[in-house]
N, C-alpha and C positions, 0 to 999 in steps of 0.2 A: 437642454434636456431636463425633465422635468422628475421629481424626484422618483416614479412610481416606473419610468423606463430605470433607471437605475439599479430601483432593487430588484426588477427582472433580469435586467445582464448580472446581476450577481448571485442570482437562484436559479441561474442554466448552469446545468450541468456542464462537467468540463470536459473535453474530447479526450479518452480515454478508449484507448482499443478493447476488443474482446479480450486478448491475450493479456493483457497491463489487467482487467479488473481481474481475467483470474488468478494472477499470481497476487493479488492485492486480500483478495478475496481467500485466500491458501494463509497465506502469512497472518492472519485476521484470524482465521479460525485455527487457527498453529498457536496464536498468543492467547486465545480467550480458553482454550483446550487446555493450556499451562498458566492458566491465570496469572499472565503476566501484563504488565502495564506499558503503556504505549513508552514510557522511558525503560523499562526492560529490555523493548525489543532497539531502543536508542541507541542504550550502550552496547548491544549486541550488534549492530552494523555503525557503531562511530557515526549518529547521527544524532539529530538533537528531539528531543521528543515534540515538538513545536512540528517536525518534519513528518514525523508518525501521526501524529494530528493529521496536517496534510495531506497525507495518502491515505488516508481512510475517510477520508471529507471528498461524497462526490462532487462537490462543487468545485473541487480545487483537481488540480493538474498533473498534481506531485504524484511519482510515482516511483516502485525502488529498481534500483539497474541489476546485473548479473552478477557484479560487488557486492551488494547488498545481498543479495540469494545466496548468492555461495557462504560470506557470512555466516547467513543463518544456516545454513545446510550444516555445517561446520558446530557452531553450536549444539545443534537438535541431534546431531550426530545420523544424519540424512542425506541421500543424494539431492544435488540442486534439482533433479526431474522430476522430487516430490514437489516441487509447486510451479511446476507446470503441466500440462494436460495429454492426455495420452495420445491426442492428434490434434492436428493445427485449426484455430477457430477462425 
């Protein structure tokens, strides 16, 4: 394999559902709304900020679970259905 397949399989986007970007995409705009930094939202779900990198990098895969949500919901002092959609995508 030669070096220029390579850095295309690593600049495809990574298979993420509709639902996964939009709660990706909620909690993104949840942190930048409260000026908070991707280690804010770290210690707010007992993750590492390296992880929060992750889920906001479309190339990568990482994405947060219902743990994570509720978390935050907990936090923000919000139901976890603030970052999900008001009907199924």
């Amino acid at each position: 394999m030669n070096h220029n397949n390579t850095l295309n399989k690593v600049r495809t986007k990574a298979p993420i559902t509709p639902i996964e970007q939009y709660v990706i995409d909620a909690v993104t705009k949840l942190r930048r709304a409260h000026r908070l930094s991707q280690r804010d939202i770290a210690k707010i779900i007992n993750a590492s900020a390296s992880f929060i990198g992750n889920v906001e990098n479309i190339y990568n895969g990482s994405k947060y679970n219902l743990k994570h949500i509720n978390s935050l919901a907990d936090y923000f002092q919000m139901s976890p259905k603030a970052f999900l959609p008001d009907k199924a995508l």
